[in-house]
C-alpha positions as CSV (number, residue, x, y, z in Angstrom):
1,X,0.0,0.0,0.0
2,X,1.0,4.1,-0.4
3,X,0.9,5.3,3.1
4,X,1.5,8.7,3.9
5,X,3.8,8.8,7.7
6,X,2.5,12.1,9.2
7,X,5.4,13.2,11.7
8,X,7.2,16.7,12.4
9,X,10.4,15.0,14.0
10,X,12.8,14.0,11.7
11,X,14.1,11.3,12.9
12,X,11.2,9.5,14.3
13,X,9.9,10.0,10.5
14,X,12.4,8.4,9.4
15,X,11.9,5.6,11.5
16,X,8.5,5.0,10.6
17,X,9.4,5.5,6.8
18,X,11.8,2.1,7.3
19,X,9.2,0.4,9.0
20,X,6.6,0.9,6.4
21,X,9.0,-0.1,3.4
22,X,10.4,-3.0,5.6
23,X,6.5,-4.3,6.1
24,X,6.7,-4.0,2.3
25,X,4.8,-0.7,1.5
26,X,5.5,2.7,-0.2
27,X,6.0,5.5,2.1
28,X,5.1,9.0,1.4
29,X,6.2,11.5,4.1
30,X,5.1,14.7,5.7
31,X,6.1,16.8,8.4
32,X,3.4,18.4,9.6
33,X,-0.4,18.3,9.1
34,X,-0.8,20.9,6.3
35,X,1.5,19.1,3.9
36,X,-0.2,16.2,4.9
37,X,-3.4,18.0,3.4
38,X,-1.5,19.1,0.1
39,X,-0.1,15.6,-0.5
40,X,-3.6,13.8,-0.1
41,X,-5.1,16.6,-2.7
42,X,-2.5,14.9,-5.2
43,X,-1.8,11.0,-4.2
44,X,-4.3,8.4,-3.6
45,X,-3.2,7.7,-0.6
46,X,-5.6,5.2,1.5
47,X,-3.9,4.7,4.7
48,X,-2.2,7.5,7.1
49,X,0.2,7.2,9.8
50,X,0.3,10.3,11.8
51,X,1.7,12.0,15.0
52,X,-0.7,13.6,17.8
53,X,1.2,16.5,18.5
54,X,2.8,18.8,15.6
55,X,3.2,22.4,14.9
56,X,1.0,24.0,12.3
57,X,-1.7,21.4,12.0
58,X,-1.7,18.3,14.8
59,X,-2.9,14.6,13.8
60,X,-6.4,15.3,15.4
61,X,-7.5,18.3,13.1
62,X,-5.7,17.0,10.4
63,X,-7.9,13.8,10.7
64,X,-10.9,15.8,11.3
65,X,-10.2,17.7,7.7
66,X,-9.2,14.3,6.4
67,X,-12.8,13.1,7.3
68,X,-13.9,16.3,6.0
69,X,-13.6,15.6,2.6
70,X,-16.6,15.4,-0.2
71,X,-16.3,12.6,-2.4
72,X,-13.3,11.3,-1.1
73,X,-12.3,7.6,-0.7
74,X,-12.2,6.6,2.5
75,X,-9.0,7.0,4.5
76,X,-7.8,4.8,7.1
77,X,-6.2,7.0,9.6
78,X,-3.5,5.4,13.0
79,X,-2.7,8.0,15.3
80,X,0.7,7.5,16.4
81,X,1.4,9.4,20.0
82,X,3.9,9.7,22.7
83,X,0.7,10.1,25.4
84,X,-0.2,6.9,27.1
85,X,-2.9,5.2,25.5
86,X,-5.3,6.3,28.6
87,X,-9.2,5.7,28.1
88,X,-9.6,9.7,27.7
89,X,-7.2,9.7,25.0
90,X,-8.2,6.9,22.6
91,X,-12.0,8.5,23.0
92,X,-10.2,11.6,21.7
93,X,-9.4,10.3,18.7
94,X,-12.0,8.1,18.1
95,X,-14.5,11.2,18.3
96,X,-11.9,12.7,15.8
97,X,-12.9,10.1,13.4
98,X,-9.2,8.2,14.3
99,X,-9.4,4.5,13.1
100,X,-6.8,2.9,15.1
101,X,-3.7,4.0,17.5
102,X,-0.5,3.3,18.5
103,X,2.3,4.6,21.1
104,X,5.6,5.7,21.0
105,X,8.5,4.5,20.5
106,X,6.7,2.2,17.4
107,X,6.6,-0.9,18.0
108,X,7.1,-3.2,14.7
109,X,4.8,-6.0,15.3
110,X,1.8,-3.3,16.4
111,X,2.2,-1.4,13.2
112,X,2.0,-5.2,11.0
113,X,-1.2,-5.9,13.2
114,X,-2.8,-2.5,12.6
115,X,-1.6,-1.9,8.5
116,X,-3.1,-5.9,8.4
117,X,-6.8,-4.6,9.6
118,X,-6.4,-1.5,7.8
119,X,-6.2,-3.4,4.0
120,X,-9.1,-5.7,5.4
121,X,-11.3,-2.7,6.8
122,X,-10.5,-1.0,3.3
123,X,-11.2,-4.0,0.9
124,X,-14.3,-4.3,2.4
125,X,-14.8,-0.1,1.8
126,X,-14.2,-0.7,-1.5
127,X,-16.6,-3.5,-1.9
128,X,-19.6,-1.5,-0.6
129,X,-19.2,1.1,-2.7
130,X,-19.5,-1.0,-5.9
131,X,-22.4,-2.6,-4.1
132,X,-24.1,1.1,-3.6
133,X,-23.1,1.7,-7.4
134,X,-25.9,0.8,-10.4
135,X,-26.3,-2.8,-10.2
136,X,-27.9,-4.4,-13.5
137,X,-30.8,-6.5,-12.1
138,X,-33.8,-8.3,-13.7
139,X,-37.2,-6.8,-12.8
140,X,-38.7,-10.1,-12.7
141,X,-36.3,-12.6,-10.6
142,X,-34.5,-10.0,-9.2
143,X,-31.4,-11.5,-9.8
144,X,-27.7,-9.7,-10.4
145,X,-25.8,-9.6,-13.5
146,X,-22.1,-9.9,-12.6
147,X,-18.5,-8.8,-14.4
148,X,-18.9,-11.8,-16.0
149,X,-22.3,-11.6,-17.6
150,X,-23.3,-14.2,-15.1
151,X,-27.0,-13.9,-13.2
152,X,-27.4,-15.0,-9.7
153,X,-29.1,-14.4,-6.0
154,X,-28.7,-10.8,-4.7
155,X,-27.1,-13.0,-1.6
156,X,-25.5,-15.0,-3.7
157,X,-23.4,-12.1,-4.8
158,X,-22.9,-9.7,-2.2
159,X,-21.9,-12.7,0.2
160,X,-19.2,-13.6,-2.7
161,X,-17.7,-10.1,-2.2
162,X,-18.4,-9.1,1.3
163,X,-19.1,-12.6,3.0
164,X,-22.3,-11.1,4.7
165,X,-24.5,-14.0,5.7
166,X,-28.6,-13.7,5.2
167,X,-31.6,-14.6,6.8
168,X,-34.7,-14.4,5.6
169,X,-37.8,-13.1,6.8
170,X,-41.2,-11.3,5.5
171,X,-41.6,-7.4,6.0
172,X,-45.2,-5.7,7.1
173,X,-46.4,-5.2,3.2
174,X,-45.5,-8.4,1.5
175,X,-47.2,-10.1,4.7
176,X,-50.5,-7.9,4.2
177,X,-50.4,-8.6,0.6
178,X,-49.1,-11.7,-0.4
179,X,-48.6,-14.2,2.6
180,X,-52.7,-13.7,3.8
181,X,-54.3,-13.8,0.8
182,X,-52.5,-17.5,0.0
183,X,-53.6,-18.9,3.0
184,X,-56.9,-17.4,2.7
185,X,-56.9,-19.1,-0.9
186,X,-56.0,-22.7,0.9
187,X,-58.1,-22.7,3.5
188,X,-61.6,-24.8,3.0
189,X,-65.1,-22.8,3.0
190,X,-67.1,-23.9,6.2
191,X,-69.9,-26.4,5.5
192,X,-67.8,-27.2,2.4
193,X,-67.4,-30.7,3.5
194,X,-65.1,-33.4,2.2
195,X,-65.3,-33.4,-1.4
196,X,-67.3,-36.5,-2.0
197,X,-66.1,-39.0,-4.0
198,X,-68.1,-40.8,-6.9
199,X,-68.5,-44.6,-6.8
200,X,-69.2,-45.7,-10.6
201,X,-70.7,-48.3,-11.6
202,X,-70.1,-51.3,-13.0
């Protein structure tokens, strides 16, 4: 993945930069917020790594602006921080639309787990979006037409691309309009009676 590493210290920046390209990534840097913001206007970048507390801009409001964005993909945004992770704090970020975090000094392993649930959390972004896209589907069956011209179930396909399991049920309406008047139409008429059956002769 591109990943922008958010941190006005230079040398902390740079090690982040070596842990990102060691975990196999491309790292874009920044050292403060607003050239954080300038970079994202030009790379599509999906993931950011950024420190709390920098001149200028600091990782909260520059996650708040982040999130602030119209039409823009979404962003999976680690808050990396020399405060202790205290209860206070992580409700901080989280209210400033922070995904994950992490504490200083960075810990290897910590970043691996969090960039792993990062690709996951955006793989599954991406696969919503084409789901809110136009879908072709057939007013009769009501089943999907995928990229390869193939028609199945509606949960047929979106469990194929976002594993979401389904269970079935009957709203208010079709229940009104379609589940009472068939078992109206299949129960017997009172004083109907057995149909009688017809003894022919020999």
């Amino acid at each position: 993945m591109r990943i922008l590493a958010v941190e006005d210290d230079a040398v902390a920046r740079a090690v982040l930069r070596q842990a990102l390209r060691r975990l196999g990534h491309e790292a874009i840097e920044a050292a403060d917020g607003e050239q954080a913001l300038e970079l994202l206007e030009k790379e599509p970048v999906r993931v950011v790594v950024s420190d709390w507390l920098m001149p200028k801009l600091d990782g909260l409001e520059l996650c708040r602006r982040v999130r602030a964005r119209p039409g823009a993909e979404y962003t999976y945004f680690i808050l990396l921080t020399g405060n202790d992770a205290t209860a206070d704090n992580q409700r901080e970020a989280a209210d400033a639309g922070v995904d994950d975090f992490l504490t200083k000094p960075l810990n290897f392993d910590e970043l691996w787990n969090r960039l792993r649930v990062a690709e996951r959390i955006l793989r599954y972004a991406t696969q919503v979006k084409q789901l809110e896209e136009m879908l072709p589907i057939c007013s009769y069956c009501k089943k999907i037409r995928d990229d390869h011209n193939y028609w199945q179930q509606i949960e047929g396909y979106i469990n194929e691309r976002t594993g979401s399991e389904f269970s079935h049920s009957v709203c208010p309406d079709c229940y009104q309009h379609v589940v009472l008047p068939e078992l109206e139409s299949l129960k017997i008429k009172p004083g109907a009676g057995p149909t009688p059956s017809v003894e022919r002769k020999r």
